[in-house]
C-alpha positions in Angstrom: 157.8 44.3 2.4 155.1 45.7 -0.1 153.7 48.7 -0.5 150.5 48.0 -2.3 147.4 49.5 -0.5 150.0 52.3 1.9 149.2 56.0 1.3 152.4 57.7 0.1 151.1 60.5 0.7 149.5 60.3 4.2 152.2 61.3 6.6 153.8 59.0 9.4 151.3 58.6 12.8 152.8 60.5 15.4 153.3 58.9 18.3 153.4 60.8 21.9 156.2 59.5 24.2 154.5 57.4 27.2 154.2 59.1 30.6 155.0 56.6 33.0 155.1 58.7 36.3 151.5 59.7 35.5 150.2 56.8 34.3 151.4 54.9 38.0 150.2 57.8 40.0 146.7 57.3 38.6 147.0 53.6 38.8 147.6 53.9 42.4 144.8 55.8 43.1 146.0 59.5 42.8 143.9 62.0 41.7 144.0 63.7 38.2 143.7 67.1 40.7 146.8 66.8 42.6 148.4 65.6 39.4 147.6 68.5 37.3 149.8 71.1 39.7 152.8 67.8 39.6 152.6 66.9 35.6 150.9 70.7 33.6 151.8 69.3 30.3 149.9 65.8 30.5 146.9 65.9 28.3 146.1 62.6 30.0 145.7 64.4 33.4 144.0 67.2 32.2 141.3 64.9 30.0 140.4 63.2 33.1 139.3 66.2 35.2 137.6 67.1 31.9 135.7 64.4 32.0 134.6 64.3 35.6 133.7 67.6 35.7 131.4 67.3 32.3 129.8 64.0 34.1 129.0 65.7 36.9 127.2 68.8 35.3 130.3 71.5 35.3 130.1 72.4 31.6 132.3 75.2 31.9 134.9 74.0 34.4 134.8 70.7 32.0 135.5 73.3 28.7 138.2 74.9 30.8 140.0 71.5 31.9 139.3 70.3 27.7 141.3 73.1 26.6 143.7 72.7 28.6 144.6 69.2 27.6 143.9 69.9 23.8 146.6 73.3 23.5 149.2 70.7 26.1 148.5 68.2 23.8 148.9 70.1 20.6 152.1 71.7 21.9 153.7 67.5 22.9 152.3 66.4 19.4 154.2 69.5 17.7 157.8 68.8 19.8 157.2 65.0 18.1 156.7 66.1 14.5 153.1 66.6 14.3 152.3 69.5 11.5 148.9 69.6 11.8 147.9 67.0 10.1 148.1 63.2 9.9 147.5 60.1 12.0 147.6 60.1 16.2 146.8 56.5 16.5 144.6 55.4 19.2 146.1 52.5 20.0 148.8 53.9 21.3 148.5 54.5 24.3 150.2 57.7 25.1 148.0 59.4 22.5 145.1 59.0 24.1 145.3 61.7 26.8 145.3 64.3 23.8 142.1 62.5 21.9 140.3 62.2 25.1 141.4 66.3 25.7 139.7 66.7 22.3 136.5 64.3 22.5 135.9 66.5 25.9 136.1 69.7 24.5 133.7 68.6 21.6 131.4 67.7 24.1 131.6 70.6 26.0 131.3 73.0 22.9 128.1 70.8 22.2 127.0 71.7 25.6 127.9 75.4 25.3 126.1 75.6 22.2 129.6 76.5 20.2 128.5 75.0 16.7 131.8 76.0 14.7 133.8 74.7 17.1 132.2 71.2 17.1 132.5 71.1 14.0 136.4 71.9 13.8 136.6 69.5 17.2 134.7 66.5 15.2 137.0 66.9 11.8 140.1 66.8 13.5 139.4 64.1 16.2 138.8 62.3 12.9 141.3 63.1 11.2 143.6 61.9 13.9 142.2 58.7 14.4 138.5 57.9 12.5 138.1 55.3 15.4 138.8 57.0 18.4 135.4 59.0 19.2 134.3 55.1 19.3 136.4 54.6 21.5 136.7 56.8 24.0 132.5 56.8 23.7 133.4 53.0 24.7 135.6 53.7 27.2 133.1 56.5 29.3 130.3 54.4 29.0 
């Protein structure tokens, strides 16, 4: 196996474990809501009512739900041996929850007219995966 063109340097993606029990809940039909009180530490959960409350005009209640699913999210990626830095892969899957967390609270700092914390929001969602805001633009569309 070669190494030619692999950052040394770069540390190993961190990679969330999957949360099945949420993940069929939502798949049959149950709502991020009523999830929230059953799974707290899902960032999945928590960037879904995020996002549904920033589509529908609640700014702040979006912010609120955001944050929630970014410090969740931060404290899951930590317990997996995520030191602030380094890859959290999109493409898998049980990452995504956290990066959606983090795209929502960019947007909603945009909204609330909190420049230094887009800024910080944008860096890092980049850092973590450079293709992800893409993405999950993609993915709301």
């Amino acid at each position: 196996m070669s190494i030619l063109g692999k950052n040394l340097m770069e540390p190993e993606p961190t990679l969330l474990p999957p949360e099945p029990e949420v993940v069929e809940s939502l798949a049959m039909g149950e709502e991020p809501v009523d999830l929230a009180a059953q799974h707290p530490t899902s960032s999945l959960v928590w960037a879904l009512l995020a996002e549904e409350a920033l589509d529908a005009g609640y700014t702040v209640e979006g912010y609120a739900y955001a944050r929630v699913g970014y410090h969740r999210g931060l404290d899951t990626l930590r317990a997996n041996g995520w030191r602030g830095q380094g890859p959290v892969p999109w493409e898998h899957e049980p990452n995504r929850g956290f990066l959606r967390s983090l795209a929502a609270l960019g947007q909603a700092a945009v909204a609330i007219g909190e420049s230094g914390e887009v800024e910080r929001i944008g860096a890092l969602l980049n850092d973590c995966d450079a293709t992800a805001a893409e993405k999950i633009s993609t993915l709301r569309s």
